[in-house]
Structure formats: C-alpha cells, structure tokens
N, C-alpha and C positions, 0 to 999 in steps of 0.2 A: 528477390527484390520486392514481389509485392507481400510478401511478409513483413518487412522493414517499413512498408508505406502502411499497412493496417496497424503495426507496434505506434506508429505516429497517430493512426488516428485515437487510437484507446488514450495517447495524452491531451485531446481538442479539448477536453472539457477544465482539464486542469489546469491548460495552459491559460485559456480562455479566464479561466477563474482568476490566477496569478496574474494576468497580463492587467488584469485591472486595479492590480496592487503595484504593479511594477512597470516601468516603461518597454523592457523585453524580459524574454526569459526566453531559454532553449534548452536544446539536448541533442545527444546523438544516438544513434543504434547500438555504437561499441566504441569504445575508446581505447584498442588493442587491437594490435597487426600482428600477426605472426610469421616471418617469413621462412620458409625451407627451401628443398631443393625444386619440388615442385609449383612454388608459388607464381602466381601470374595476375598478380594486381590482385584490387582489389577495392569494393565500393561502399560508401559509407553513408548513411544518410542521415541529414543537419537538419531538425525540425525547430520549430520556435512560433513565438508570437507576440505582436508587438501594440503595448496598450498606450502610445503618444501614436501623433502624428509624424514623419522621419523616414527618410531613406534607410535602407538597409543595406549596410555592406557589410562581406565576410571577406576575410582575409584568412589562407591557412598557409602558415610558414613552417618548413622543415629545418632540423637542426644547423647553425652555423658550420662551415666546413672553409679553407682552402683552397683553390681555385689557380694553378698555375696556366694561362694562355699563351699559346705560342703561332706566330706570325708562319704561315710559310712565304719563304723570297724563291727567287728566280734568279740564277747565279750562270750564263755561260749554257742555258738550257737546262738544266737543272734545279729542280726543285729539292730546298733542302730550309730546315728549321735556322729561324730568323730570331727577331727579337721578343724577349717573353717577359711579360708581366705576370702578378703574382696579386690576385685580389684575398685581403685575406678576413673570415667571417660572414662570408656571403651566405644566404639561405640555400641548403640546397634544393627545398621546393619551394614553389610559390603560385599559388594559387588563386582569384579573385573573379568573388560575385557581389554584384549590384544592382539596386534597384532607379540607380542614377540613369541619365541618358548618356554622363560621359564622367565614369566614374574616376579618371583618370587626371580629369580638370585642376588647371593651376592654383586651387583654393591652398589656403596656408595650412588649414587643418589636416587636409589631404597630404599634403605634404609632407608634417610634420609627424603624421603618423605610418609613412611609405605607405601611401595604400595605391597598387599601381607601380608598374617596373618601370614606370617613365620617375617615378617619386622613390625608388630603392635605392639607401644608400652605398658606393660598394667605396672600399677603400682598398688602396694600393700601396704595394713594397715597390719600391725603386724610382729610378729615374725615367720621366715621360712628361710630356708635354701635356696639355692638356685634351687636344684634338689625337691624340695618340691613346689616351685612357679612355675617350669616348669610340674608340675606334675599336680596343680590346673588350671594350666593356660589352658592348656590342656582339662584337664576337662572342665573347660568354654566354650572352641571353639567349644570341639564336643557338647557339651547339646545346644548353640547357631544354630549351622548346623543344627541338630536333627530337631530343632524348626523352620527352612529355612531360619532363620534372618542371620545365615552367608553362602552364598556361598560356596558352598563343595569344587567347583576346579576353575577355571579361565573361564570367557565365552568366548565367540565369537567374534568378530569385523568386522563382513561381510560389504564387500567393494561392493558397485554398479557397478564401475570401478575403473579408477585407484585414483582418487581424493575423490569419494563419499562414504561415510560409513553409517553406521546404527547398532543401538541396543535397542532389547526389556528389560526394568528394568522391572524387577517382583519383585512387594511388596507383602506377604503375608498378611492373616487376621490378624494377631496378631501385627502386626507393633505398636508401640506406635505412641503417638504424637509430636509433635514437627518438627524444621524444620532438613531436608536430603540436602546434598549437594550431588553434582554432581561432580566432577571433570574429565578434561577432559586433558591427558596430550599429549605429541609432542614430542619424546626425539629420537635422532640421536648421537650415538656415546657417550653415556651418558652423553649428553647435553640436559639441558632442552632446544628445539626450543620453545615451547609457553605452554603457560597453561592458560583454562578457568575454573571457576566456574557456574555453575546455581542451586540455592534455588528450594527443592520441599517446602510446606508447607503442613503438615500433621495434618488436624484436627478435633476434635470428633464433631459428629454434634447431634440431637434429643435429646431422654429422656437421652440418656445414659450419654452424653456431661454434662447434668446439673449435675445426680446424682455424675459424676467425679468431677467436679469444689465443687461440693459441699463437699465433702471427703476432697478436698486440702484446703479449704476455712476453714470450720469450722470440723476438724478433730475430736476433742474431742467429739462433740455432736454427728459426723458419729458414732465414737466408741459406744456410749451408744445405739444408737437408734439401733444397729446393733446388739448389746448383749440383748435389749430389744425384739426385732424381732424376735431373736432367742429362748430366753426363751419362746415366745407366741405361737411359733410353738411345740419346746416341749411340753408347757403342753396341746395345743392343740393334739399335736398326742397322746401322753399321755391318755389324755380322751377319744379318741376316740376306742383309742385298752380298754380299760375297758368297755368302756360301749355296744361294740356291738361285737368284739372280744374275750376280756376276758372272759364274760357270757358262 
C-alpha cells in the first residue's frame, strides 16, 4: 500500500499542472482485478485533483446483475420461504465517497444521478404493493452490506492539501466479474462542474475461470455432470458407511 500512495505522489506535480487546465482530473493504481482460487480482496487507490471550487463525490458501481428476494413466513411454527421478488439490473457493488456533510441529501442532481443507496434506482418483476417493494428492497441492501458488496455509510475523501485528494476502493473476495466503473464527480452549488469515468476490469483467472466459462457455455451438460458427481459421491459415501461403519 505505501507503494500505491508514493506511485500517487510522483503524479502531484502533473496533476497539479492539469488541474489548472481542467476542473478535475484523476487516476488509479490499476484498473484490473484478477480473481483465482486464492483471491481475498483487494485494494485500489483513486488519486486526483481538483482546479474549481466543488465537492467531490465518487461513486464506484459493479456490473448490473438479477437479484431474486425471498421473504421468510411463519407457518404453524415453521419457517418456511414466503413471498419473492425479483429486482432486475441492480448494481452488484456500490460504493460511495464524499466530501459532502450529507452526501445522500434530497438535491434533484443527487438524485438524478443515484448517488447514494437512499437515491438507487431498483426496478421490479411482479406484483407488490408499494410498502412491499420498499420492504424487499431493503432487505436486498442489508443482505448486500452483510455480504461487503454495498458500502454501510459514505467513506472518506482525504485531501493531501488543498487541490490533491485520494481514496482506498476495497473490493472484497466475492466481487463477481465483469467490468466496475469508477465515477468521479465535481458538483458546486448543485451543479455539476466536471465528471470523470474509469473502467476497472474484473476477471476470473485459472482452473476456476474455465470451470465458470464452461457452466455459461454449455449449461445443460454443467447440469448433468454435476447431478452425476453428486450421485458418485453418494453412493460412494454410501458404501463406505456400510462397509467399514455400518459392520
């Protein structure tokens, strides 16, 4: 990590240079994830600099994904799966820093750009009430937090001085694949001054990379060989508690 913060400072002077051509300008350390078997997060760091006056908000969203919630009910003393919603194109990460006091605030621009999981839009399959979608929707966010792919509260936006900033993105292990943007906003007076984007790319590498391609490629055959696997292990275990257990 403090190599990643010295790679930052070697760009002060450029940034510095540029920021006074431009309202911001940024970068990152790497814009590739690699994930294996052994992968366990992983940390990135977002430098930049800003030549207006303006808050600084980052926003970093992971690929759209599918999101089925399911309700558990209480049935006769048992618990047992209830009613399920189906949000579909939700971010599956969501991240956000600010140099706001309440980056989250009802502004239309804030809004209009979700910045902030009280301002994310999520859209639903089926039939639900309204107080039922805020009820699942809910449910989604904390099982996502839970999970570290959404951000609990708002981070940091530590300034060097008065122009230079910086921030750590932390991806957990479980990140999926596909590509993360970065966004990078500039807003005074709820105006937007400037806005960047930068592309992470996230992607599965070794044995495990094939066995996934191979699932999405040819799914039906994943299916058999996987119900096939599994019966061989049963009747394996199977025989084995008989013959040296069971006795």
């Amino acid at each position: 990590m403090k190599k990643l913060i010295f790679l930052a400072f070697l760009f002060n002077i450029f940034l510095s240079i540029q920021a006074s051509a431009s309202p911001i300008i940024s970068g990152i350390s790497t814009n590739e994830i690699n994930i294996d078997t052994d992968f366990q997060g992983t940390k990135i760091l977002l430098f930049g600099a800003k030549g207006d006056a303006g808050n600084i908000v980052i926003a970093v969203r992971g690929p759209k994904k599918n999101f089925l919630v399911t309700q558990k009910e209480k049935l006769f003393g048992i618990w047992h799966n209830g009613k399920r919603l189906k949000f579909k194109d939700s971010y599956s990460y969501y991240s956000l820093f600010s140099t706001f006091n309440d980056s989250t605030s009802g502004t239309e621009l804030i809004e209009n750009l979700e910045l902030g999981k009280n301002n994310l839009k999520f859209i639903t399959s089926g039939n639900a009430t309204d107080d039922q979608r805020n009820e699942f929707q809910i449910q989604l966010i904390e099982k996502l937090e839970k999970n570290k792919l959404y951000a609990s509260g708002v981070g940091k936006v530590d300034f060097l001085d008065e122009t230079l900033f910086k921030v750590i993105l932390d991806f957990p292990k479980n990140i999926t694949r596909g590509v993360y943007t970065v966004e990078i906003y500039l807003i005074n007076d709820d105006n937007l001054i400037s806005y960047q984007s930068i592309p992470i790319y996230v992607t599965q590498v070794g044995f495990s990379a094939k066995i996934l391609d191979f699932a999405y490629q040819e799914s039906f055959l994943y299916g058999l060989l996987s119900v096939a696997i599994a019966l061989i292990f049963g009747w394996l275990a199977n025989y084995l508690f008989a013959r040296f257990i069971g006795k």
